[in-house]
N, C-alpha and C positions, 0 to 999 in steps of 0.2 A: 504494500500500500504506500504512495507516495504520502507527501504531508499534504499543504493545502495550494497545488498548483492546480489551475484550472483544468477541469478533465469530464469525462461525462459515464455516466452510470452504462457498463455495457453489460448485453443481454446473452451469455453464450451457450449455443448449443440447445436453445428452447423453444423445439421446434415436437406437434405432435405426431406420429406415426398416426395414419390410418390403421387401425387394431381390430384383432377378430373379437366380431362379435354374431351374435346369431340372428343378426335380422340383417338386410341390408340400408335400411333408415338411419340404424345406430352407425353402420360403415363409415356412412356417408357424413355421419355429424361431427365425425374425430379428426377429418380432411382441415387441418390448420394451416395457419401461416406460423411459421418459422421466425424466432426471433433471434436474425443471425450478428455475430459478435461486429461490431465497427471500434478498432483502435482505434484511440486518440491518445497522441502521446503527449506527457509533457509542455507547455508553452509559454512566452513570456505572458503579462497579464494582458487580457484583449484592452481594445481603449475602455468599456465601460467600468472596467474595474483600477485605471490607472491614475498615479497620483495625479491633482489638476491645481491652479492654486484657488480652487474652490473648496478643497479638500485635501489640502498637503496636510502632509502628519502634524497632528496635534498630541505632544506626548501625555498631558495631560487628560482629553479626551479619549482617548485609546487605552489610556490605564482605567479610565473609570466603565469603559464600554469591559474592558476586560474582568472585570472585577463582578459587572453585572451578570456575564456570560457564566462567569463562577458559582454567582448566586445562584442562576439557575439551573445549573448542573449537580450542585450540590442539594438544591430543594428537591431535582426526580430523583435521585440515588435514595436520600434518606427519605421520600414521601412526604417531603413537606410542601402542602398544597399555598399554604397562605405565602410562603416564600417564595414561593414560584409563580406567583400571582405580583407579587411586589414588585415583580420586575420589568411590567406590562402599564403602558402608559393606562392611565385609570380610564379618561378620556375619548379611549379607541373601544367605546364599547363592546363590536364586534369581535377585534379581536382579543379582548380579556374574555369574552365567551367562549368561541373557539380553545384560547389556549387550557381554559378552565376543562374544556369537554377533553381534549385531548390527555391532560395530565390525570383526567378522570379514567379514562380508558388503560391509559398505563398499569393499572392496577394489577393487573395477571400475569403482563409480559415479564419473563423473569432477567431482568436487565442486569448483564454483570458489569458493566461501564455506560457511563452516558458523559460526556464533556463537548468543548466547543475549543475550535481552535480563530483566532482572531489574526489575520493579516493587518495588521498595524498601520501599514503604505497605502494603503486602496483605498478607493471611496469611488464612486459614481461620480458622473462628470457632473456641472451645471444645470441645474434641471426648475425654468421658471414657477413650476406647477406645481412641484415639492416644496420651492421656495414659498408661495400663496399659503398653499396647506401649511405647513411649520415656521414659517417665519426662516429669511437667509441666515445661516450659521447657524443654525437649527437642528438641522437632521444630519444625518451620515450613513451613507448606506455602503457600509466597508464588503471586503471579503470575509467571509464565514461559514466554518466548515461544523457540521456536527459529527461528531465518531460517537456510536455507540455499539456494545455486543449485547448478543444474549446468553447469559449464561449457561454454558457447556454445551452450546451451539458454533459459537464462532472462535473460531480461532485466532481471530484479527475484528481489531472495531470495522466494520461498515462508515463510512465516509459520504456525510450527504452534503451538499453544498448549498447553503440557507442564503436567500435573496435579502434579508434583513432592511429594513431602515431602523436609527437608532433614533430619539429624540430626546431633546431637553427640558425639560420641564420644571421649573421653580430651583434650578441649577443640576440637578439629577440628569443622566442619561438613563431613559428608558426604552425597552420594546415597542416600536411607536408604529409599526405594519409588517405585513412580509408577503404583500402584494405588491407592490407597488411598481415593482421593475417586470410584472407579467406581461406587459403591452411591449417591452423589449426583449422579449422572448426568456427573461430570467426568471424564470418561475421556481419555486420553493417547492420541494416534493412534497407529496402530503400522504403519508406512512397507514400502515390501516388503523392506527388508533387515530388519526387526525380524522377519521371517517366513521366516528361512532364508535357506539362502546367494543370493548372486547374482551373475549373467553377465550381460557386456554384450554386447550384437552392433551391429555398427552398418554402414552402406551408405546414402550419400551424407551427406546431412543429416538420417538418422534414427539414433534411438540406442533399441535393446531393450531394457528387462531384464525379467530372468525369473530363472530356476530353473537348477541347473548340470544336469538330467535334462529339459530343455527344449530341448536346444540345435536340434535340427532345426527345431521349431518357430519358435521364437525369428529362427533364419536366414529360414524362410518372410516370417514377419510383416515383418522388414527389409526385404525384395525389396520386396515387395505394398504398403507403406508409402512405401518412395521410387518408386516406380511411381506411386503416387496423386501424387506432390508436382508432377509439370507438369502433370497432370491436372486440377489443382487453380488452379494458376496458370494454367492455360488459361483455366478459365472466371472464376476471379476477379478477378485482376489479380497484381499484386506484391505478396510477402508476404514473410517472412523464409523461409520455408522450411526450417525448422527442428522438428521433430519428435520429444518423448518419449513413446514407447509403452512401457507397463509388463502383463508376460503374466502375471498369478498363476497359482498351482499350481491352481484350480477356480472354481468360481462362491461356493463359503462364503468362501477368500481374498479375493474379488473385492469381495463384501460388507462383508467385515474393512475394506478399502481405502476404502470408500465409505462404512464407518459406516451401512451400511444395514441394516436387519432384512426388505427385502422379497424376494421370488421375484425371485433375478434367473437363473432356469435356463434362459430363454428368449432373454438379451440375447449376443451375438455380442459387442458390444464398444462402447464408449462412448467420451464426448468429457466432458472432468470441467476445472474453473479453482476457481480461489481467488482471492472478489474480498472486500475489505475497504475500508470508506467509509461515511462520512453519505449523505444523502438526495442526489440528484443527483450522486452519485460514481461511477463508476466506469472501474476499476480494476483489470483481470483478470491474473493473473498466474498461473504456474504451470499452464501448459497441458499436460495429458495425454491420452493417447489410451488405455485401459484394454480388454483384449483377455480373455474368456472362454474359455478352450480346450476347453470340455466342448461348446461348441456352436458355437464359431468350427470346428473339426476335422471337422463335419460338413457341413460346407457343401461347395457343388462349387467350382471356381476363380473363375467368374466373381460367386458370392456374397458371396465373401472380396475381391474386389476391389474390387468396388460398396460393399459394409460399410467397409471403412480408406477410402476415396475421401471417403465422404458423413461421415466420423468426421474428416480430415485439412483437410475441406473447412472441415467447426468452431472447427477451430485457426485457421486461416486470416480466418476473417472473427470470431473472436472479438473486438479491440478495435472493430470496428464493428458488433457484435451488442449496445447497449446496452442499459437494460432495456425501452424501447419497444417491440422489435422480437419481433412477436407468434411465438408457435410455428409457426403455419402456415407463417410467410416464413423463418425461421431452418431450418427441419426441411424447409421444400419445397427451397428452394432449394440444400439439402446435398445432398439429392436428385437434383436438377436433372444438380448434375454427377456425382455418382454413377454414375447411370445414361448419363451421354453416352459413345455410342460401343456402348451396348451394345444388341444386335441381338437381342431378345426381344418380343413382342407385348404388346399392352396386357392380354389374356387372360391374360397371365404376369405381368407386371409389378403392374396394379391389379384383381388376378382380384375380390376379394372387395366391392369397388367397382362392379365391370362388373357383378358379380351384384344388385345392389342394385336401379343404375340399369337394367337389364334386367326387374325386378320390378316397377318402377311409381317406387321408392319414392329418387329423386336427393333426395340432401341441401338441407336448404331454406339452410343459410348455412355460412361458411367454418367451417372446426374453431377452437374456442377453446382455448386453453391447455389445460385441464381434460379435452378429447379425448386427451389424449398421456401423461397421466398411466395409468399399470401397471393400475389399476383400471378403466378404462373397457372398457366393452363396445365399441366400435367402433376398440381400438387401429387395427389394420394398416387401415383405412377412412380414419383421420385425416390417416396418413400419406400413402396413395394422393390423397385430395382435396387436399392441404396441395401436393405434385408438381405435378399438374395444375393448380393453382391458377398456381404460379410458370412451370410451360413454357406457362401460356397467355399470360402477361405478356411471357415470351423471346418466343415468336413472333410478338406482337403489335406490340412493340414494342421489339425487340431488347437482345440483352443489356447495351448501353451503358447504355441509358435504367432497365433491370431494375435496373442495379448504383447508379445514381445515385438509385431510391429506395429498394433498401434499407438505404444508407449515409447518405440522410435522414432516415430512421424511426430508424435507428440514433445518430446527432446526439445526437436529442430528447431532455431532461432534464424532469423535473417533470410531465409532460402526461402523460395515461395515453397507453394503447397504441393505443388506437382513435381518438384527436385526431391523433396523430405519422401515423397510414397514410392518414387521411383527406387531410390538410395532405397529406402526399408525394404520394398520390396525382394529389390533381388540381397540384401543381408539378410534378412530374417525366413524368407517365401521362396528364395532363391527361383523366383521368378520375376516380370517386368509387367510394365505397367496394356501393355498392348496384348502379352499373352494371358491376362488375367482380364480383359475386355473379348478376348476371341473366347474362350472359356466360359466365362460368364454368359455370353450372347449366345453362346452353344447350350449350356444348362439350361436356360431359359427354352428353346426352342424344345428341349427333352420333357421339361417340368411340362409343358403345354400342349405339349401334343393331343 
């Protein structure tokens, strides 16, 4: 985890497999958009966060902003409500409400750290409209990062990067918004207690949350989630085994959460991290498993278990998923084990695949990243190929040999993605990247006949 350089929350490898299930309704509702990772490395500060001399460093004002940031970090650890309240201009109605509801919802979440880191140099540039609202020399709206963990979940604090304005009031520096730079596209993530209260449910080394009108749910996705965790360690190996899944109230929450504006009515439920780093870094931290209930709910049993399996399997091989490691082999091999154990037909499982290659028309090469993305015409196709691609590898060459090149691809720093599978290839498969597409294409044509 870098400290507090501008960067942006990425999403890796949380993309759904189309999964067997026993109707073809339910097939068809699991067909998601892929939430595929975008680096951003390290940068100096953009203009709106640079010093200006509207806002050059006030050492003064910077120690007392810091002191407040204290305050408040120290009032969620120890649960002190009124303290944390103190911090919040009285003034901004709205948001002493808001922040009241949120520190409310806190309650469950088992937080092993919460602080704030404060960039001292920054502030927003000139802004007449801030200046009206607060009076000039008034506000500050600095860089500000929050790191918090959950206890015996995270390994590393999660890193969110808060839009803040600070204000003065009666000589005090207070919480005076944390909207106010939205229209400049800085907008303040807003976490699921920011969205209503929250329950925790937990069974083994999985931990829920959700909604206090969720709870049946909520116990469902528990089960079904440590159920995936040997499932999971079966086919991968040793992992920590450790598990956050978070249920929002629908698929618009869900979106809230992901900062996404796309169609996600279709996704059952995702695998989401937060990496931060220069070129050749990374760094995944803050592993999530993120559950849709408008379409996870319609699924049969064994849809919802294939779906948390291929989603827990993410978490699992995430610090070896680094960014070499192409969609096809990250998304098949979630797959892979997803699906072990479960007793459906290839007719079910890659129906819309089988129909293809039944037509004349088998794919001429592996799916590339850009097959998995929500836009593509051939979603639930990329993902069936991408499957087949990695259980032809398991049966070829068993899973020892499967695990020790995708953890080779996954190595690779600086090389693109197709140098890293070629190399592992023929070290590990002692084959190459064109005789294991001639292969494949041939399987495919056997499986379908």
């Amino acid at each position: 985890m870098r400290g507090v350089a501008p960067a942006v929350v990425l999403l890796l490898g949380a993309a759904l497999a189309p999964v067997a299930v026993l109707e073809d309704g339910e097939r068809d509702a699991l067909r998601a958009a892929p939430a595929r990772a975008r680096v951003v490395p390290p940068a100096d500060l953009p203009s709106s966060a640079t010093p200006t001399a509207h806002t050059s460093t006030r050492p003064a004002r910077a120690a007392a902003v810091e002191r407040l940031l204290q305050e408040r970090a120290r009032a969620v650890v120890e649960r002190d409500r009124r303290a944390f309240l103190a911090t919040v201009d009285p003034s901004a109605g709205a948001l002493v409400a808001r922040q009241a509801a949120s520190f409310d919802a806190l309650a469950e979440v088992p937080l092993g750290s919460w602080d704030y880191v404060l960039e001292p140099g920054t502030g927003s540039p000139p802004d007449d409209r801030l200046d009206r609202r607060y009076g000039q020399g008034s506000w500050w709206g600095p860089t500000v990062t929050l790191r918090y963990a959950i206890a015996g979940f995270d390994e590393r604090p999660v890193v969110v990067d808060q839009h803040l304005t600070f204000v003065l009031r009666d000589g005090r520096w207070l919480l005076g918004a944390d909207d106010d730079f939205a229209a400049q596209g800085r907008v303040t993530p807003r976490a699921i207690w920011d969205r209503g209260p929250v329950v925790a449910v937990r069974a083994g080394g999985v931990l829920v949350l959700g909604h206090p009108g969720q709870r049946g749910l909520l116990g469902q996705v528990a089960a079904l989630t440590a159920a995936a965790v040997p499932r999971v360690t079966a086919g991968w190996g040793s992992w920590r085994e450790r598990v956050v899944v978070l249920v929002p109230a629908d698929a618009q929450e869900l979106a809230g959460l992901l900062g996404s504006d796309a169609d996600l009515s279709r996704i059952a439920a995702m695998a989401t991290a937060e990496l931060r780093g220069g070129e050749g870094e990374y760094d995944p931290a803050g592993d999530r498993v993120l559950v849709n209930p408008e379409t996870f709910v319609g699924l049969g049993e064994v849809g919802r278990q294939v779906v948390l399996t291929h989603e827990v399997t993410h978490v699992a091989t995430r610090r070896a998923s680094g960014p070499a490691v192409p969609g096809w082999l990250a998304e098949g091999f979630a797959d892979l084990v997803g699906y072990t154990g479960v007793d459906l037909p290839l007719s079910v499982t890659a129906a819309d695949l089988a129909s293809e290659v039944r037509a004349g028309r088998t794919p001429p090469a592996l799916p590339v990243d850009a097959d998995f993305e929500g836009g593509s015409p051939r979603l639930s196709q990329a993902y069936q190929e991408a499957w087949l691609a990695v259980r032809l590898l398991d049966e070829r060459s068993g899973r020892a040999a499967l695990l020790r090149f995708y953890r080779a691809v996954g190595a690779r720093r600086g090389v693109p993605s197709a140098t890293a599978v070629e190399d592992a290839l023929r070290a590990e498969l002692g084959t190459t990247t064109a005789a294991l597409t001639a292969d494949w294409r041939a399987s495919l044509s056997r499986r379908f006949a």
